[in-house]
GURODREN-863021 format. One record per atom (N, C-alpha, C): chain; atom name; y negated, x, z. Coordinates in steps of 0.1 Angstrom, whole numbers, plus 5000, padded with zeros to 4 digits. Atoms other than C-alpha are relative to their C-alpha. Layout:
N
(atom A; CA; (Y; X; Z))
...
REM end
This chain:
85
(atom A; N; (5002; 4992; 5012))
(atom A; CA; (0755; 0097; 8927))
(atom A; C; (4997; 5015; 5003))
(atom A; N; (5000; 4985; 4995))
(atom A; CA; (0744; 0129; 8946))
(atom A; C; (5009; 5003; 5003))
(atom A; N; (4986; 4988; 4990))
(atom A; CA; (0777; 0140; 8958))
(atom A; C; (5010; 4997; 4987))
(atom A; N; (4987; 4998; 5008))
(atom A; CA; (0797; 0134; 8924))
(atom A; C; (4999; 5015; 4992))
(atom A; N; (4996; 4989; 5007))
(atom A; CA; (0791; 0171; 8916))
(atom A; C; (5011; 5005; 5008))
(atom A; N; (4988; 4996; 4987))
(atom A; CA; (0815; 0174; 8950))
(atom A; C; (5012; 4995; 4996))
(atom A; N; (4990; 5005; 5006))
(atom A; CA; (0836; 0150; 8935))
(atom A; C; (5008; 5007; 4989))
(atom A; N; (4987; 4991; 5014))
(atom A; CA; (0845; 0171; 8902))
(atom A; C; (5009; 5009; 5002))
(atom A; N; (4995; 4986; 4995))
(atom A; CA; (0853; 0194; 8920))
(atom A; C; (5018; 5005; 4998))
(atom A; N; (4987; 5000; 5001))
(atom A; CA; (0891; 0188; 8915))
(atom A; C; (5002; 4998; 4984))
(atom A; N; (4999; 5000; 5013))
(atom A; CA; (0889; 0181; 8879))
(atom A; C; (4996; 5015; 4997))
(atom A; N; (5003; 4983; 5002))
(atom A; CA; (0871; 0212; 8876))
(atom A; C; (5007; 5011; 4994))
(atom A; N; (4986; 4989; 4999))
(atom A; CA; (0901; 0230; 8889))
(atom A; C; (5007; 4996; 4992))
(atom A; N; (4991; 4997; 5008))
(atom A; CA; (0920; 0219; 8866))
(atom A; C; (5000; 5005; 4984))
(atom A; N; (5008; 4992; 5014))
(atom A; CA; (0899; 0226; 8834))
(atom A; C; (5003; 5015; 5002))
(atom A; N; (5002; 4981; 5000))
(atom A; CA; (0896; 0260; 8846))
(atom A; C; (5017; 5002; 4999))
(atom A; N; (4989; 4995; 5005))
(atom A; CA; (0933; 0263; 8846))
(atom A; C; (5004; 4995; 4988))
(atom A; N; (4993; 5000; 5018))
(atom A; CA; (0941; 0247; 8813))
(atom A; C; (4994; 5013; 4992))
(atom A; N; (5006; 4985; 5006))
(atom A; CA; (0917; 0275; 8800))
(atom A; C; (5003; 5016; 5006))
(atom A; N; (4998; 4988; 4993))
(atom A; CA; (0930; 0301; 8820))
(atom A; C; (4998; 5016; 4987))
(atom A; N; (4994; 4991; 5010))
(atom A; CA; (0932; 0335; 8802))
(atom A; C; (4993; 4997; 4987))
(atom A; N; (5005; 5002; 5009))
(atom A; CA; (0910; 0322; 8774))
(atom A; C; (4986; 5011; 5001))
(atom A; N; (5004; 4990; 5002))
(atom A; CA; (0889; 0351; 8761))
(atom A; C; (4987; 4995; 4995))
(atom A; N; (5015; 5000; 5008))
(atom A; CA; (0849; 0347; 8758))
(atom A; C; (4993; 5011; 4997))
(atom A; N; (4999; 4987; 5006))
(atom A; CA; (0839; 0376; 8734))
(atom A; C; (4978; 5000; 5001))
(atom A; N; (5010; 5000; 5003))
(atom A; CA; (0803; 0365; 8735))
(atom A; C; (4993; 5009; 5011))
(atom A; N; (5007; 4989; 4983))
(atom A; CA; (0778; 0393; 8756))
(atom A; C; (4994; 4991; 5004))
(atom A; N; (5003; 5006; 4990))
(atom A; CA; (0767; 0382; 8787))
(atom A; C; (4989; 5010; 5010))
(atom A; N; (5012; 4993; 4991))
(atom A; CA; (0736; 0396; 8808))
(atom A; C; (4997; 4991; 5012))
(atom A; N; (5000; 5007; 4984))
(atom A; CA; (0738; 0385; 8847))
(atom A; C; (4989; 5011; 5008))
(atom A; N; (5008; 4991; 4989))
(atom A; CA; (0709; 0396; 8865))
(atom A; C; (4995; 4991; 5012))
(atom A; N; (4996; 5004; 4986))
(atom A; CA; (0705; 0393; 8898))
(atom A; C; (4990; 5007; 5008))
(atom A; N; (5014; 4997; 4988))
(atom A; CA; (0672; 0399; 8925))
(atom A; C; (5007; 5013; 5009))
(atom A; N; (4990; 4994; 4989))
(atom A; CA; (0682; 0428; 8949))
(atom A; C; (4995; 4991; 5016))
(atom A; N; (5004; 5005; 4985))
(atom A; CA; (0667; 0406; 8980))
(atom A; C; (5011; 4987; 4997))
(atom A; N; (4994; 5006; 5001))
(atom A; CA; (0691; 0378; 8969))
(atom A; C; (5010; 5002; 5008))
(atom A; N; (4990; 4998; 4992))
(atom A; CA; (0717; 0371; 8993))
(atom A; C; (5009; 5003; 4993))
(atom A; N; (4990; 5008; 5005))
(atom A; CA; (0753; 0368; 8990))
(atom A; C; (5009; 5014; 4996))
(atom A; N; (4994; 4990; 5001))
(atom A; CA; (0779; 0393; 8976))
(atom A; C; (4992; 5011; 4993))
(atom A; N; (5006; 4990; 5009))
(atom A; CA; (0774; 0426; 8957))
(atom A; C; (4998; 4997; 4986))
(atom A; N; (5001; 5003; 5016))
(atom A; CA; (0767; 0429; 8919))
(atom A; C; (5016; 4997; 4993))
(atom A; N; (4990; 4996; 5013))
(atom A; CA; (0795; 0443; 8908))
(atom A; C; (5015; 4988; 5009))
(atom A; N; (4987; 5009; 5001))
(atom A; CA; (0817; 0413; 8927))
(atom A; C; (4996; 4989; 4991))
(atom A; N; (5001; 5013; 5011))
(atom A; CA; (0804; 0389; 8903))
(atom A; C; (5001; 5002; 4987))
(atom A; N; (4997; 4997; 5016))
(atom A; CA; (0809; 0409; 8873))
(atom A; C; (5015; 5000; 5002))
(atom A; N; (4982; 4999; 5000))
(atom A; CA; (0843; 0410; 8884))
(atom A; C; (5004; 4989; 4999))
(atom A; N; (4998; 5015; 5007))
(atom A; CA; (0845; 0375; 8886))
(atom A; C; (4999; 4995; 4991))
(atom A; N; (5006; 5012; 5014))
(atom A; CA; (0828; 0363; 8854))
(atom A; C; (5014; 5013; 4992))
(atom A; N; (4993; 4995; 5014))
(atom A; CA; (0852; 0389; 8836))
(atom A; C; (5013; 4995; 5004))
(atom A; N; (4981; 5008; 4995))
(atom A; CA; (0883; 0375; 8856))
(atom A; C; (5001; 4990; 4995))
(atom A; N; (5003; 5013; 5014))
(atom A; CA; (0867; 0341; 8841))
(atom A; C; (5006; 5004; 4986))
(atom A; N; (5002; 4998; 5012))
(atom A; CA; (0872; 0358; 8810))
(atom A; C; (4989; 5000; 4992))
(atom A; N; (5010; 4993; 5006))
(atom A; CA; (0841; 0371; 8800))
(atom A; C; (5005; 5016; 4997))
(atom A; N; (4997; 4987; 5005))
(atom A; CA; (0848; 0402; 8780))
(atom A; C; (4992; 5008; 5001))
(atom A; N; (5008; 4989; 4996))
(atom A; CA; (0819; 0418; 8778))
(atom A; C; (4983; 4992; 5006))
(atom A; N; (5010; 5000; 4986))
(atom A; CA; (0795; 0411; 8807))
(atom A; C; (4996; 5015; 5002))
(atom A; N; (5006; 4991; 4988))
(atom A; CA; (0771; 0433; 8820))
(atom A; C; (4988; 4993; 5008))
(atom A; N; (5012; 5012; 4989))
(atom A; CA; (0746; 0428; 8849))
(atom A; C; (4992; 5013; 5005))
(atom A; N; (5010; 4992; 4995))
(atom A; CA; (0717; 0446; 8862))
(atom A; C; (4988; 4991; 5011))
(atom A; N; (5009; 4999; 4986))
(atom A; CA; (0694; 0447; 8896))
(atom A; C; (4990; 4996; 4997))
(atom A; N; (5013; 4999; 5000))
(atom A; CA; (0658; 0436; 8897))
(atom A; C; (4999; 5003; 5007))
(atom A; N; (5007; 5000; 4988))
(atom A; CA; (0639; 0451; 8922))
(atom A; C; (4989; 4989; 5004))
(atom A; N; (5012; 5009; 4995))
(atom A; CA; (0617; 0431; 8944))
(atom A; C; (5001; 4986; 4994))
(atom A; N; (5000; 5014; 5004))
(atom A; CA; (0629; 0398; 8934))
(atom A; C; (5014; 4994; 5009))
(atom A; N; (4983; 5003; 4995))
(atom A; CA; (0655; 0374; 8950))
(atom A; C; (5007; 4993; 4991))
(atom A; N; (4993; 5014; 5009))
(atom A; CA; (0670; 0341; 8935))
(atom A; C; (4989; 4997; 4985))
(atom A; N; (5011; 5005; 5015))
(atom A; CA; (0640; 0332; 8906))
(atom A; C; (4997; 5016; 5000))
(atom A; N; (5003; 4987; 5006))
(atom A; CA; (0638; 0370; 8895))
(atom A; C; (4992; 4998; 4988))
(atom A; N; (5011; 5001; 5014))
(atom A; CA; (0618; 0353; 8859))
(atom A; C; (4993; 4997; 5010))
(atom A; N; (5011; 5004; 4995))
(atom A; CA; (0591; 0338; 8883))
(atom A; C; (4996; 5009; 5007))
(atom A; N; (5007; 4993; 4993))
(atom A; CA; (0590; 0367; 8907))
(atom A; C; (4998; 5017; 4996))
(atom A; N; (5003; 4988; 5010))
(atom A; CA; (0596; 0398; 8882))
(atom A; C; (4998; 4999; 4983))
(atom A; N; (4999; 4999; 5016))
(atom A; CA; (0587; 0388; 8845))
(atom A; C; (5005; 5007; 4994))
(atom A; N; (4999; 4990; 5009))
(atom A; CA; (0581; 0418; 8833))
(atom A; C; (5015; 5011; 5000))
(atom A; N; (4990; 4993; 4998))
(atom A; CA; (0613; 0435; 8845))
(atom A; C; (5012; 4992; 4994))
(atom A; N; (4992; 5011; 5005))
(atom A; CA; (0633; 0402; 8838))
(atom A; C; (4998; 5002; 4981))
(atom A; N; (5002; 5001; 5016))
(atom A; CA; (0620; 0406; 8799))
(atom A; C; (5004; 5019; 4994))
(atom A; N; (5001; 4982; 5008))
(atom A; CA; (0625; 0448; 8796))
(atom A; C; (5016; 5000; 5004))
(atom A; N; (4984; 5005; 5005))
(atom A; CA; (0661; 0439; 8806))
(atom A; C; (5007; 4995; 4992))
(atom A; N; (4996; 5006; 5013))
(atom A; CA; (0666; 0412; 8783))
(atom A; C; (5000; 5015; 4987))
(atom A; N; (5000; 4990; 5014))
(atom A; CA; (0654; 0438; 8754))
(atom A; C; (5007; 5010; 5005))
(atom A; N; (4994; 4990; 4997))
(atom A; CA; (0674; 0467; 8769))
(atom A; C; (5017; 4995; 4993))
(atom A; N; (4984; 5004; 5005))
(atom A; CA; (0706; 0443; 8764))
(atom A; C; (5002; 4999; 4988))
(atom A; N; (4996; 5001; 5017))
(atom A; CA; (0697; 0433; 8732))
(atom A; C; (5000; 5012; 4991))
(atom A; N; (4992; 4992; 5011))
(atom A; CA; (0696; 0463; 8716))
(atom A; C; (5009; 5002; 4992))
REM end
């Protein structure tokens, strides 16, 4: 049962191409720790909009990595309200 998210993995792929090209208009806020490994910001905004996210944006926390709500609330919540504006 633990390894059938390994399993979908080929279904997945094909979902994602029936949907290819399908336009999600809804905003999107990706934030992201700067001590978090892994690529840069702005390759994942590239990706979620190649997903088809239209309008994505994403912003840095300082001083947080992976759990940025548990290790910066307050920065994590003055984001939120900055997007929603």
């Amino acid at each position: 049962m633990g390894f059938d998210w390994y399993r979908a993995f080929q279904q997945d792929e094909k979902n994602n191409i029936a949907v290819e090209r399908q336009i999600v208009a809804t905003p999107v806020l990706y934030l992201r720790g700067d001590k978090d490994p892994g690529l840069g910001l702005e390759r994942y905004l590239e990706g979620l909009r190649h997903g088809g996210l239209y309008d994505v944006r994403g912003e840095t926390i300082a001083d947080s990595g992976h759990f940025a709500p548990d290790e910066q609330p307050e920065e994590v919540a003055w984001a939120l309200e900055r997007f929603l504006e």
